[in-house]
Structures are given as C-alpha cells and as structure tokens.
N, C-alpha and C positions, 0 to 999 in steps of 0.2 A: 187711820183706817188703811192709808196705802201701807204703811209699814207693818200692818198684821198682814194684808193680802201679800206681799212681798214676801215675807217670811215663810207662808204657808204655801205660796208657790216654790220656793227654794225648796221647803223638808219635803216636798212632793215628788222634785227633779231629783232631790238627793236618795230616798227612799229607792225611787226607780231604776237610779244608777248604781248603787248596794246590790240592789235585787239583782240587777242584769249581770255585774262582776262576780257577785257569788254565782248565778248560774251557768256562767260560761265557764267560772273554774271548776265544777262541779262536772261538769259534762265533758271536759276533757279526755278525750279517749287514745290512748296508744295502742300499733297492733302490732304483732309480728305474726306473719303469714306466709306458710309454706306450699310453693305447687309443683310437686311432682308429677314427670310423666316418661316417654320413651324416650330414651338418650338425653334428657332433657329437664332444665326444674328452674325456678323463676322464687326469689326471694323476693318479700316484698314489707317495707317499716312505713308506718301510717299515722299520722296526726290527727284526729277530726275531733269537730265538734256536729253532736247531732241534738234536734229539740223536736216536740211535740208540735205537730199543726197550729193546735189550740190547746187550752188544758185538759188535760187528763183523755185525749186524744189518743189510739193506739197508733195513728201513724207519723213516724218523726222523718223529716230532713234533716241534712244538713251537709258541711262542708269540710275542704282537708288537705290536707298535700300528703300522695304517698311517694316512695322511693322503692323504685322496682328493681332489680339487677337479676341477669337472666344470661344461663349458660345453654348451648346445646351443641351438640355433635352428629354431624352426615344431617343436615339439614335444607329441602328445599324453600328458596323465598320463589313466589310466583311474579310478575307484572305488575307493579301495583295501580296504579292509574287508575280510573274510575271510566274516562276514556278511551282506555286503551283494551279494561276486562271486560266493558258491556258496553263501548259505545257512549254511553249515558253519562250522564251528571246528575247530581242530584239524588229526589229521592226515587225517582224512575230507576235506578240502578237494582232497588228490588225487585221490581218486576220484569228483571231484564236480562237475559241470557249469556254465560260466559262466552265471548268470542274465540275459541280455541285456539283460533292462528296467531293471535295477539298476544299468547300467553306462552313469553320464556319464562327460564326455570335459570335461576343462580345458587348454582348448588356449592356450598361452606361446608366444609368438613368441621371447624371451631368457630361459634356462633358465638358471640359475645355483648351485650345489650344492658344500658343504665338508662334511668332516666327519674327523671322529678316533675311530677305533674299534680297539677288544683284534682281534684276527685270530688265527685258530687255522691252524694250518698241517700237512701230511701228505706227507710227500716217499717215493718209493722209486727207490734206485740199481740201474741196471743193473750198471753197471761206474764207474771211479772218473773216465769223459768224460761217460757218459752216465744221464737218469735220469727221472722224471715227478714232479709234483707239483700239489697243490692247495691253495686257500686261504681264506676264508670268513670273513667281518666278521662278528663276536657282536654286540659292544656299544657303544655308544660316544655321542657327540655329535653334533649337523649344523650348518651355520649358511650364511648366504648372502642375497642383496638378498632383498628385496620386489620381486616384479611384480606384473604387473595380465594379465586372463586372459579368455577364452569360453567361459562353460559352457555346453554342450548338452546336454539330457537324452534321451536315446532312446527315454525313459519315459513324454516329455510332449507329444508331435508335435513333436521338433526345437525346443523351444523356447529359443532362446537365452537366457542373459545377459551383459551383456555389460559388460565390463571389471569384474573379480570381481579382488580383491588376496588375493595369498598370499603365505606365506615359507616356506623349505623349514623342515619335521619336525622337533625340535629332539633327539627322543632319537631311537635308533639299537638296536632290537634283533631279535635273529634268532631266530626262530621257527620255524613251517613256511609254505612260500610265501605265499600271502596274508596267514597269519596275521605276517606280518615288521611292522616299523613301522621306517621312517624309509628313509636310505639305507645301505646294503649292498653291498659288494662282491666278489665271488670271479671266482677265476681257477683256471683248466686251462690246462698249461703241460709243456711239454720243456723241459730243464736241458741245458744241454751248458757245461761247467767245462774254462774256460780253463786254470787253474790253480788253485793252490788257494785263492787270493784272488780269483779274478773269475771270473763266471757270464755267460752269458745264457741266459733263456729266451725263449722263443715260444708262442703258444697263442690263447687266448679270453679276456675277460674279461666278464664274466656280472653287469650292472649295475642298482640298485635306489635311484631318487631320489624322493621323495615332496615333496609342497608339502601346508600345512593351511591351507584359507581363512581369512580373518579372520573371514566370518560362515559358520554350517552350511549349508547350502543344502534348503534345506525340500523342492524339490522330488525331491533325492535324499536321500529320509526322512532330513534332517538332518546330514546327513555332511560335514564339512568336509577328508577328508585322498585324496586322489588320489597314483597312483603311476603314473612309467614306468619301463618295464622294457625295459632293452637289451643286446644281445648286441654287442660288439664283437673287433677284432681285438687281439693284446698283442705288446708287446715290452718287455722289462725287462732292466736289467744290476743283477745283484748282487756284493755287494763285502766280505769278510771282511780287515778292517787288519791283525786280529792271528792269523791263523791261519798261521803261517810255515812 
C-alpha cells in the first residue's frame, strides 16, 4: 500500500510539473517596442511571462526583464530628490507641492540612456481580440556615455555652470514618484491579438532617465542626481513562439 500511495503521489508531482513547463513555455512572450516623441525616442526589447489570476480569469499578472535604450537631444533633467522637489519622502510627495528654489535644470544637448530592469506587468482581456494592459520597471541596472552639461540654479539669480559632466544613474529602483532613482519605464496600452502568437499594442509610454554628476553641486545643497521625465507615444509587437 505505501508503494501504490508513493507512486500516485510522484504521477501527481509529475503531472503538475509537465503542466507548469508547458505553461510557462507557452506563455512566453517577446516585445519590441517603439516610443516616439519631440527630439526624442526610447527603444525598448522585453521578456515576460504573464498568467491568469485563476482560470479562465480575464485578469493576468506576471513578470520580465525589459531592456530600454533611449536617445534625446536639447534635453532638460530637473532636481531629482524627493527631498529636495517637495521636501517630503515617501508617499506624501503626492500630496505635496514642488519647491521651486530647489529645482535646477541640467540642461544635455545629447541624452543618452540604457538600462535592464525586472518589470512587473498587469493585463485584463475583454474578449480573446481585445484587451488593456500596463507595465512598470522595479528594479534593475542603467548604463550609457558621459556627457558634459549647464547647470542653472533658479535658486541662485540664474546662475550658470557651465559644462558639468555626468553619466546616467547606475541603479534602477522604483519607489514612489520622486522618491524613484534611476531610469524607469511603464507603459498604458491596448492589445489587439492577432493570433495567438502575435500582438500589437498601442498606448503611452511614461519615461524616467536620470544622470548623477561627477561632482555634488553645492549650489543645489549638494545634489549630484537630476531626472527627466517624459510622456511619449507606443507602439509594440508582441510575439509568443510557443503558444500553438
């Protein structure tokens, strides 16, 4: 008797584990994603796997690493800090007013930005053409040239400096808005499924690249990390090999 229950616990464990490998290679999803805007466009290559809450649930999670790489030209980064744009930490930063004197401007004439971040993702289907989804950069890494830059302080009558070197943020993590550090990216989007192998969406993409000076900048009480923040337009094709 233990050697049938033995058995019929293993075909159970093994059954389970079939199921779970074929689903997770099923669900395998590649993207390439385009975001255009003014002076400015943000490519972006994406791995995820997404699943259903429960079965046959229309809203799916799931998880991913994408890889962003982002050019722009005549570009402002603002203050980045959380303390320094409102004072605040946390999630009080929403409810809390930019401090204008606190806020220089490093103005890059060649913006240049990479990065490799985990992405969390949240879809729901209307029907099996159409659907909505969202997606949101955690954690991850940045990397990209050195430029040289103009800071202005607002704080200080306009006082320039002038060609200040920076490289973009080398970590990558997602917070709450101000409180973010590095570069971050999410997107709002419409799915419309070609088939059950091929996607497009369309949408917004909702952009965060940061540069850290080489030196603090005394006149903005020592803060060396600036960010700009851009809304752009998306287009992406998604691609499941093995979902047959």
């Amino acid at each position: 008797m233990k050697i049938k229950n033995l058995l019929i616990t293993v075909m159970f464990f093994s059954s389970i584990t079939s199921f779970a490998q074929t689903n997770f290679k099923s669900n395998q999803d590649f993207g390439l994603a385009l975001s255009p805007g003014s002076k400015e466009f943000n490519v972006a290559l994406s791995w995820k796997q997404i699943h259903s809450v429960k079965p046959d649930s229309k809203f799916k999670l799931g998880y991913g690493l994408r890889f962003n790489s982002y050019a722009g030209t005549d570009k402002e980064y603002i203050t980045a800090p959380a303390e320094l744009t409102s004072g605040k930490t946390g999630p009080a930063v929403f409810f809390s007013e930019n401090i204008i004197e606190n806020l220089d401007t490093f103005f890059v004439g060649s913006a240049q930005h990479n990065s490799l971040n985990a992405t969390i993702y949240l879809e729901y289907d209307f029907n099996q053409k159409w659907g909505v989804g969202f997606n949101i950069d955690a954690a991850g890494l940045a990397f990209g040239r050195e430029t040289n830059g103009t800071i202005t302080s607002l704080g200080n009558n306009n006082l320039a400096i002038i060609n200040e070197t920076a490289s973009p943020t080398k970590g990558n993590l997602l917070l709450i808005s101000d409180n973010d550090i590095g570069m971050l990216n999410s997107e709002l989007y419409v799915m419309y499924n070609i088939n059950k192998q091929l996607a497009i969406n369309a949408g917004f993409t909702f952009l965060f690249t940061e540069y850290t000076t080489v030196t603090p900048i005394a006149i903005n009480q020592n803060n060396d990390r600036f960010r700009h923040k851009t809304l752009l337009a998306l287009v992406s094709v998604n691609y499941k090999p093995f979902n047959k």
